[in-house]
C-alpha positions, -999 to +999 in steps of 0.1 A: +364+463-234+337+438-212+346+404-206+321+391-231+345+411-259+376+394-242+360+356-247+352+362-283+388+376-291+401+345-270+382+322-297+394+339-324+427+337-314+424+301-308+402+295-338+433+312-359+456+292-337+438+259-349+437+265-382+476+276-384+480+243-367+465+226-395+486+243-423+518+231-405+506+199-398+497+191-429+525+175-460+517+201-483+549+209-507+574+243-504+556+276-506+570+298-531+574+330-514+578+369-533+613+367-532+616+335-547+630+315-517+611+282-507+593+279-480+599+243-460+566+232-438+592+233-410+596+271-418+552+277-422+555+257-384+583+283-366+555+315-378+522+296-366+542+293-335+550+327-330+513+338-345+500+323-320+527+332-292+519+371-304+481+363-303+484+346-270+500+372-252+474+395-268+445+380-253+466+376-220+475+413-213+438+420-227+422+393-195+447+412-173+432+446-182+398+438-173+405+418-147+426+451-132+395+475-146+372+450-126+396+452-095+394+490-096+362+496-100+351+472-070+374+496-048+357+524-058+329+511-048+341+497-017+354+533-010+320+545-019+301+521+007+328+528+030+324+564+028+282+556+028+290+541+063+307+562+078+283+596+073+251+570+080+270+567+117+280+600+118+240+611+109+232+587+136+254+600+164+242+635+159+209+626+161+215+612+190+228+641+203+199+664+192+176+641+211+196+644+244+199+680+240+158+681+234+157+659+265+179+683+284+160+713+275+129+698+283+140+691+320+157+727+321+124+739+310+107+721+342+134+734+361+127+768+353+088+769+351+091+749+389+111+776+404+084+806+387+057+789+401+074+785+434+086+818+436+049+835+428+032+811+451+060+825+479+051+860+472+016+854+473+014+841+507+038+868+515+016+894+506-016+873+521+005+871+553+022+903+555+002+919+584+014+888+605+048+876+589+079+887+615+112+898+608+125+868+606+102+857+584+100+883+560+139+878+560+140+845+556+113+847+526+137+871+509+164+845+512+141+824+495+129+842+468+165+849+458+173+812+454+141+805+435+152+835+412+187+823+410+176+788+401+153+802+366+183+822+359+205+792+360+178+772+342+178+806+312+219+803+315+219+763+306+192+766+281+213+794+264+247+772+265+231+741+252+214+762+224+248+776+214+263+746+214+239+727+193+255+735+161+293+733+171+313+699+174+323+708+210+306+691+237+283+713+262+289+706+300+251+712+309+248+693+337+268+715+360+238+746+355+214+721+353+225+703+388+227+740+400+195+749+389+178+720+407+196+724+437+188+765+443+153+754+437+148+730+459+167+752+488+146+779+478+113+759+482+125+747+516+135+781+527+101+795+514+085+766+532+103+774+566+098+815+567+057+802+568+067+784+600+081+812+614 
């Protein structure tokens, strides 16, 4: 039942109403009824009255109805929105995440490809100066190379973590490998750098 089929039972009801009025109102004589008793006008007045009592609180508890349908549905479909809301933000803060993840594994990537290029640039002026390179030297280059192998390990290790973590609900820590990483590799540069001085 809409509330357009409410409205046209509320005129009925008050068209029937009216016209129930009208035969109350009026001095027509007794009504003989089956049984033979008279009817006084006073008597055809008492059951308009409750006629339209009954049909009153018809068209009453019919308004509430909708009214209640018309409640429930709107919090439905503020559930719905709410619900709409809530996975929009939830999209939205893991894509978020997948960016800074991306932007992580970009700079872990850097990391990483810095440190091989370091490390084959240090072993080719090893080899270039190998005839001339002391012990010293040679030992410090080997100190070097080890950091600048450690830090593409540790760059591998924090790429891996953040990878695995990608798909769980757990927050990755990849800034301790990834501080790590930067730090061996720029100690192993420096080192590499100072065994050529030597």
């Amino acid at each position: 039942m809409n509330f357009g089929s409410v409205v046209k039972a509320f005129d009925t009801v008050m068209a029937l109403t009216e016209a129930a009025r009208r035969m109350a109102g009026g001095s027509a004589p007794p009504v003989r009824e089956r049984e033979g008793v008279i009817a006084h006008p006073s008597a055809v007045s008492g059951l308009a009255g409750q006629l339209e009592a009954r049909l009153t609180n018809v068209v009453v508890a019919a308004l509430k109805e909708a009214f209640e349908r018309d409640h429930a549905r709107l919090e439905i479909e503020r559930a719905q929105l709410e619900e709409q809301r809530r996975r929009a933000e939830e999209a939205m803060r893991l894509e978020l995440r997948r960016q800074a993840v991306d932007r992580e594994i970009a700079r872990l990537r850097m990391l990483a490809m810095t440190a091989l290029v370091g490390w084959v640039a240090s072993v080719a002026i090893f080899v270039a100066r190998i005839g001339v390179a002391s012990v010293a030297s040679r030992s410090v280059m080997a100190v070097g190379w080890l950091l600048l192998l450690g830090a593409l390990a540790s760059a591998f290790t924090a790429q891996g973590r953040i990878g695995d973590a990608v798909g769980s609900t757990a927050a990755s820590d990849s800034r301790t490998p990834a501080t790590a990483t930067l730090w061996l590799l720029t100690i192993g540069l420096g080192v590499s750098a100072i065994s050529l001085m030597l």
